[in-house]
N, C-alpha and C positions, 0 to 999 in steps of 0.2 A: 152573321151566317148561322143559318138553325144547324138543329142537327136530330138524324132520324134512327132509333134503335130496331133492328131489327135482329131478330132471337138473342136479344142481349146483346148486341153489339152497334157501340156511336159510329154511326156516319155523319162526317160534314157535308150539306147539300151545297153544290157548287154554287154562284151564281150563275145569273142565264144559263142553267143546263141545256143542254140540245138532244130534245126529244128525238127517240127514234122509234118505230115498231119491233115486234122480234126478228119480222125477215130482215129489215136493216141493220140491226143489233148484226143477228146469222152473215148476214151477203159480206158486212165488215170486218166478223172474225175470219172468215174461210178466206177470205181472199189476203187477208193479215200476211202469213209466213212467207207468200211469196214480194213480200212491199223490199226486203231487201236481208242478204243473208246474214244467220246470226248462229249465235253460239250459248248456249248456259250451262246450268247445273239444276236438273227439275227434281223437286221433292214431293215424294205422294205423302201423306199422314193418313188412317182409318179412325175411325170414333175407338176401336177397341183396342191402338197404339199401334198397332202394325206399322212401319216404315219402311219407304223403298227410296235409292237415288238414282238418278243417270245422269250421264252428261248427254248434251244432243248439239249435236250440230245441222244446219240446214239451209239449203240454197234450190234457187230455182234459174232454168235454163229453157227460156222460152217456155215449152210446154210443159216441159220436164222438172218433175218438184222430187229431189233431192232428201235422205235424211240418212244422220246417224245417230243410233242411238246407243252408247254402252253404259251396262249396266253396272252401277257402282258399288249396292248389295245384292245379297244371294248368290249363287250359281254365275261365273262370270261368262257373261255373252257380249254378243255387239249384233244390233236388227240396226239392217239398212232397209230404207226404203225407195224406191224409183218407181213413182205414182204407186200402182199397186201393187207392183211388184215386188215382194220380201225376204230376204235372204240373212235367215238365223247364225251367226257362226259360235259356235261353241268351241273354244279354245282347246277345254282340257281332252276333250274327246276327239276334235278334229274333224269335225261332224260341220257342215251346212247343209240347213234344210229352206229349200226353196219355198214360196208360199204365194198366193195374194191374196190383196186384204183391200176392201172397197170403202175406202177412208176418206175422209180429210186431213186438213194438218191442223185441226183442232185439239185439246187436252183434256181432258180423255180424248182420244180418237173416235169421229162421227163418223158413219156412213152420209154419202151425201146420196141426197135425198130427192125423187122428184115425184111431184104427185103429192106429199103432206103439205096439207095446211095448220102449219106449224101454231099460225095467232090467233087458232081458233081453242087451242088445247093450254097455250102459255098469254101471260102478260107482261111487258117488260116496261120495268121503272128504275129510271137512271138517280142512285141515293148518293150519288156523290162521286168524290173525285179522292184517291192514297195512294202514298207510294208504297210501290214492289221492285224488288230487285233494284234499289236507286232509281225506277221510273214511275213518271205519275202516268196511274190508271182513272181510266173510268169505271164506276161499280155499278153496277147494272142487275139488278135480281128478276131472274123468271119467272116467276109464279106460277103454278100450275092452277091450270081451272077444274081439273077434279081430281079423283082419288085416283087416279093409276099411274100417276108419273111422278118422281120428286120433283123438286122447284131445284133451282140452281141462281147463286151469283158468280159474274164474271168478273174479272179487275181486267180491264181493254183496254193495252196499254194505248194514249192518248192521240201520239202520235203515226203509228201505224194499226193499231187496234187489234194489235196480238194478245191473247190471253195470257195470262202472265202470272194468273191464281184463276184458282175453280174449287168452288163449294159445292154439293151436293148435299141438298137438304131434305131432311124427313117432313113430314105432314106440321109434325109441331115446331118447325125452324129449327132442331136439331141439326149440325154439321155430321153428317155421314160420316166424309173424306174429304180429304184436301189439298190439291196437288199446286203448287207453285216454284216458279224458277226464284235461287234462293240468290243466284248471279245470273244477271243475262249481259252481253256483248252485242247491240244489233250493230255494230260495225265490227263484227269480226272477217276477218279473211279468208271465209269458207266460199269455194269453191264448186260447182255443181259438176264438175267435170272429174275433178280430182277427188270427189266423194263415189260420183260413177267409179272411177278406175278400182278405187279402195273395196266396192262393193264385187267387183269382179274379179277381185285379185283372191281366185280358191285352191290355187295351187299350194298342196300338203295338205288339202282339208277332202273328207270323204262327204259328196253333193246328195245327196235324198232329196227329191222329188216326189212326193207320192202324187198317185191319179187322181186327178180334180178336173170333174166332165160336170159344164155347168147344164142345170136344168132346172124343173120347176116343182113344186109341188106338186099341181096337179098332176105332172106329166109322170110323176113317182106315184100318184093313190092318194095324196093325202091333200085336208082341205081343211079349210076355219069354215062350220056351219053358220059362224057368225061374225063377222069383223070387230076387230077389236079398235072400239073409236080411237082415230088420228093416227094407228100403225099403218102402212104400208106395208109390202112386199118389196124389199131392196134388190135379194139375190138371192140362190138359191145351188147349193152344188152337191155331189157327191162323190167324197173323199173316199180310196179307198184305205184299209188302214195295212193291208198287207200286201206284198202282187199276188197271192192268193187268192183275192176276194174283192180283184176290181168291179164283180157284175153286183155285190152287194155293199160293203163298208159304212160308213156314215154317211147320212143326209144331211145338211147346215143349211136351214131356213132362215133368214135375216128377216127381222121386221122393224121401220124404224118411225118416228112419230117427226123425226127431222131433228131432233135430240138423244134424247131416250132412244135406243136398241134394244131388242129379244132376238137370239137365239134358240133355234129348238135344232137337236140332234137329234136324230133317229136310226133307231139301230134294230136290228136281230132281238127280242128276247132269248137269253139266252139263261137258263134255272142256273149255270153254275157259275157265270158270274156277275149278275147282277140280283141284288136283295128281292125278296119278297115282298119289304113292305115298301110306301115312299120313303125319300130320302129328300130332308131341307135342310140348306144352310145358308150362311151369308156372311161377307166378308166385308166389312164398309159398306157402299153403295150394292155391293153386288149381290145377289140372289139366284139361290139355284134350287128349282127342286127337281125329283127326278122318280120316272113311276113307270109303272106296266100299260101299255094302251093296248085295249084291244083289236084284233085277237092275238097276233104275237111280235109286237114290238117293244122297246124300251125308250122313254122321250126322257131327255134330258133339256129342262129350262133355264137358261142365264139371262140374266139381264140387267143394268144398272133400275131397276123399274120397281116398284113394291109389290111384294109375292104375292098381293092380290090380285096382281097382271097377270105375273107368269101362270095363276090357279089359272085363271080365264081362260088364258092360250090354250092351257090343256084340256080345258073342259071343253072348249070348242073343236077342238082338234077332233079330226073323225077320218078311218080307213074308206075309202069309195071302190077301191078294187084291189 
């Protein structure tokens, strides 16, 4: 059995691997979390030590795909999900905030996608086979085919093809971040009904919903003069951030390549509180910059994507009315 290094690290190549493409790689993880319900303990790492825990739980009910997730550091919360539907509850405050979010039950969470042609932007080559969480996975690396998206490896776990570890890598094979279930249970006794009830149950806690009227870019002014190869247009909404100011608040432009997401926010300039100059940061995988558009707005860029994407989006970004 050979074995293949990739950014310093031995894989053993299984025998007879069984090739797949990336949509097959994709069709096999998305459809993974509903193959039967489970339970673990998921751990993120960043390249700069940052760490975060949760526990999560999840099931599906015919159409209805189920999630709990509480969070084990930081600020203690618990986000349920029912399909897109999101419901924050914050303990110490008492507080749930309603939300949705146009996901999959992938690790990190994808928007699903239609319209990208995913294996035109990635290539996937299956390096072998390790155990995670006590399960053998399949490893599987994305390659990306040019500069504006990281590559990524998957561990699929074997027999349902739930991702079970996720790398995000930089241009030089550098591990960004790296989230994996540290225990997973796929025969646990979670429930899709009983996770429903749990998520409904907001009596003692004060409900926040803010306005979120979905629409488009163009139909707000705003346009990419130039497409940015393999993103798409996912969604598109405007949030308002106070009941004040539901005819203005925030814009949230999703764009996704069927992997990789961008986010662009758009808001009011406003001189006293937003800086003068841009503003870059980046936390693991994630990037953000953030700047003046003319003539008077403020864009903010996120994206698990390398800042040379997010520069693009903004540079193409342009007011039409």
């Amino acid at each position: 059995m050979a074995a293949l290094f990739v950014a310093g690290m031995p894989l053993a190549i299984a025998e007879g691997p069984m090739e797949r493409g990336v949509e097959q790689w994709m069709e096999r993880m998305h459809g993974a979390p509903c193959t039967r319900p489970y339970a673990g303990t998921f751990v993120v790492l960043s390249a700069s030590g940052a760490m975060a825990s949760s526990r999560i739980w999840q099931a599906c009910d015919g159409q209805r795909q189920l999630e709990r997730v509480e969070a084990l550091s930081g600020t203690p919360r618990t986000v349920f999900r029912r399909n897109d539907e999101v419901r924050t509850f914050w303990p110490q405050s008492h507080v749930v905030r309603v939300d949705r979010r146009e996901v999959s039950g992938l690790f990190p969470s994808v928007p699903v996608v239609t319209g990208a042609a995913i294996s035109q932007f990635y290539a996937a080559r299956l390096l072998g086979q390790e155990r995670v969480a006590g399960r053998v996975a399949d490893v599987v690396w994305f390659k990306p085919q040019d500069s504006l998206r990281f590559g990524y490896r998957f561990w699929s776990e074997k027999d349902t093809g739930l991702v079970v570890k996720l790398q995000t890598l930089d241009a030089e094979g550098r591990v960004l971040e790296q989230s994996a279930f540290s225990e997973l249970d796929l025969n646990a006794p979670v429930r899709a009904d009983q996770l429903s009830r749990q998520m409904d149950a907001t009596a003692g806690y004060k409900v926040v919903a803010p306005s979120v009227v979905k629409t488009t870019a163009q139909d707000e002014g705003w346009t990419l003069r130039q497409s940015i190869a393999g993103f798409v247009p996912v969604s598109c909404h405007r949030r308002a951030v106070s009941a004040a100011d539901e005819a203005t608040g925030v814009l949230q432009c999703l764009y996704s390549d069927g992997l990789a997401s961008v986010s662009l926010f758009l808001e009011t300039f406003d001189a006293r509180r937003h800086p003068a100059q841009p503003q870059v940061s980046s936390m693991g995988a994630t990037q953000m910059i953030a700047q003046r558009v003319p003539p008077d707005a403020w864009l903010t860029a996120v994206g698990e994507v390398p800042l040379q994407t997010l520069r693009l989006f903004a540079g193409q970004l342009e007011r039409t009315r």
